[in-house]
Steps between C-alpha positions, in 0.01 A plus 500: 500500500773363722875744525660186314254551205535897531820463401481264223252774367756767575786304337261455160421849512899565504520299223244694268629814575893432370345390148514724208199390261622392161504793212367330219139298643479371124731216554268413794184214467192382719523165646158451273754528230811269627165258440423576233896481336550159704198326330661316273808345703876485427546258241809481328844355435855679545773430308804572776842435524461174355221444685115428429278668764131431462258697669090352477377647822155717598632833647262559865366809530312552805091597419494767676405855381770700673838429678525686852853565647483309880675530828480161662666381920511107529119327658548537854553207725235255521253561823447194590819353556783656715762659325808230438865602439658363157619136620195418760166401447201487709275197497124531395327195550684251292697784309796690496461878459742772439352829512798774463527852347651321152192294490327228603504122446264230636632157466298176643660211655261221586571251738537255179703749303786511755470125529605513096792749569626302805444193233710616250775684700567108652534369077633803317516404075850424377697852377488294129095591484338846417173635353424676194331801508213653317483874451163661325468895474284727418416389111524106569325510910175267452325590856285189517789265387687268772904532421622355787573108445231312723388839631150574405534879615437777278631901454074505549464331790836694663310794408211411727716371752682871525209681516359242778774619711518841450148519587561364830810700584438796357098595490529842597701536149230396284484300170853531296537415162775152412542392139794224419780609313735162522526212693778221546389121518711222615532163288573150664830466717739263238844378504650767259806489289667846473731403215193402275204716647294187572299363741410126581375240721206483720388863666593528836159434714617724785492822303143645447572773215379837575308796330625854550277810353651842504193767452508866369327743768238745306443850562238707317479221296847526404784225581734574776799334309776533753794709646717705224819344715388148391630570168803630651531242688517186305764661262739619720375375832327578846632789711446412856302805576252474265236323683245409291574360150163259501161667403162295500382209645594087504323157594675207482251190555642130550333175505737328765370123426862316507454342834123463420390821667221745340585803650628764286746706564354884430693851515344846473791752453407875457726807404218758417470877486230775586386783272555828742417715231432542138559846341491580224237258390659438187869558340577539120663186339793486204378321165534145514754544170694675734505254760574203222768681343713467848468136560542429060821707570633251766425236279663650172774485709463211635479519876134403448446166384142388591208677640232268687224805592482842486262695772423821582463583865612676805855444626571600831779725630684567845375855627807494768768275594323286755229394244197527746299744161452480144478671187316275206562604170407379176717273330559245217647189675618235264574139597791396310861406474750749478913561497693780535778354229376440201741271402438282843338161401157398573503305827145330447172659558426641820821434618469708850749790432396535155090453519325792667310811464576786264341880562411740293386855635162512334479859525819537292567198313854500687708176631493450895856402516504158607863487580491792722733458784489803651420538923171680396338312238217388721346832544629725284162492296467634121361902503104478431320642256146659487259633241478842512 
């Protein structure tokens, strides 16, 4: 075990020893029985503040048989490929790779795909055009369906094309475990009228609409579901120091065939973490009526006003300032949109400082504040609790 992991251990061990385990175990369920209350979904419709909110989603439960508390560092730098600073890249055959301590990216530029970009820098569209986008999450992600217009690429086939890559940049890791969880698709390139919301005329036939695929890392079988300060983040904004806000892994594939070239244009960008250890093997979980009752709370009053998934998973935590170790705890994370005011209007869905992720301690049922500003919120984790 290397001194950096030592202490990752030590710092877990710190952890354990400053909890005081819960008085009253009774309140306290299995993750065999968070299944087994989840079964049947969240169905329903909430009457709020004039508002209808309808809920018809499956609630994910991992199917696993217990949940084990982890200590996780980032996946060390690729061997193969030098280390890179933030802005530089190092060329690999007919590819760009960036291989830094934040993660890694591989991005390929053909001969013929640098032609294109040269191409269309010379004939940029008029500022009148734009593209619509297409959004599909969890509940609505088809893997084997091209969303892209004139793209034929697929969340599957990005899927294949990460695990391609981290295979040959990372085989002293070992297989990892990517499953979608929602990907953006670019329509055609239009004139577009802002006043009206439409678009018209003929596509522009420079612009070769891409697919991007964000993917969910798994651990013990369990999604890796992001960084608590995510949450934090998109309702009251970034702090500079916090480092990481991005958890998982994204392809974006392009077809590049405007200038009648048929090279694609392919990235591979990880941000991926390694289990240092896992003890105990298994932490006790809050009801899921306990859970539910917090986020129907938000939208009795109505700060919550849809809910597009609800997951249960690990969310990971700072273990110091410098963010170079984690704690993953189990959490409810809830893709939604949500406002502080209750009387602010709704501002469309997924609307960027509205849509985002809601969490719920699932070992106490209790709100992660998402509009905590405070200079610790990154690692200033929720105390753990054990079974007895």
């Amino acid at each position: 075990m290397s001194i950096k992991h030592r202490i990752v251990k030590c710092a877990l061990i710190a952890v354990l020893l400053t909890v005081n385990l819960p008085a009253n175990m009774a309140e306290f369920v299995s993750i065999t029985q968070v299944k087994e209350q989840t079964a049947q979904g969240w169905h329903k419709t909430y009457q709020s503040q004039g508002r209808s909110i309808a809920v018809d989603i499956p609630v994910q439960v991992p199917p696993v048989e217990k949940f084990p508390l982890l200590s996780a560092v980032p996946v060390p730098l690729s061997s193969k490929v030098t280390q890179t600073d933030g802005n530089r890249g190092t060329e690999v055959g007919t590819a760009f790779v960036f291989n830094t301590p934040t993660g890694f990216r591989w991005d390929n530029y053909q001969p013929g795909v640098m032609a294109q970009a040269a191409a269309k820098a010379a004939q940029p569209p008029s500022r009148s055009m734009d593209t619509p986008t297409i959004i599909r999450r969890l509940n609505q992600l088809e893997p084997d369906t091209p969303y892209a217009y004139g793209n034929p690429a697929t969340a599957a086939q990005a899927q294949s094309f990460l695990y391609d890559k981290w295979a040959e940049f990372f085989p002293e890791q070992g297989a990892m475990r990517l499953e979608p969880r929602w990907i953006m698709a670019y329509g055609p390139l239009r004139k577009y009228d802002e006043a009206t919301g439409e678009y018209s005329g003929e596509p522009w036939p420079e612009f070769d609409p891409p697919l991007q695929v964000y993917f969910d890392q798994y651990l013990h079988d369990i999604p890796v579901l992001g960084f608590a300060v995510m949450s934090f983040a998109t309702y009251t904004g970034p702090k500079k120091e916090e480092t990481r806000n991005f958890l998982g892994a994204v392809a974006i594939l392009q077809q590049q065939d405007g200038i009648g070239l048929s090279e694609p244009f392919l990235s591979a960008q990880f941000q991926l973490v390694q289990e240092v250890s896992a003890a105990p093997d298994d932490l006790p979980l809050c009801s899921f009526e306990k859970a539910l009752s917090t986020y129907e709370e938000l939208i009795a009053q109505g700060q919550l006003r849809s809910v597009d998934s609800l997951r249960l998973g690990y969310i990971a935590w700072y273990e110091q300032k410098e963010a170079t170790s984690f704690l993953l705890l189990p959490t409810w994370v809830l893709e939604g949109e949500l406002y502080k005011d209750a009387k602010q209007k709704d501002k469309g869905p997924r609307e960027h400082k509205s849509f985002g992720t809601v969490l719920v301690n699932a070992q106490t049922g209790e709100l992660i504040n998402p509009w905590n500003s405070s200079p610790n919120r990154a690692y200033k984790a929720p105390p753990v609790k054990f079974w007895p």
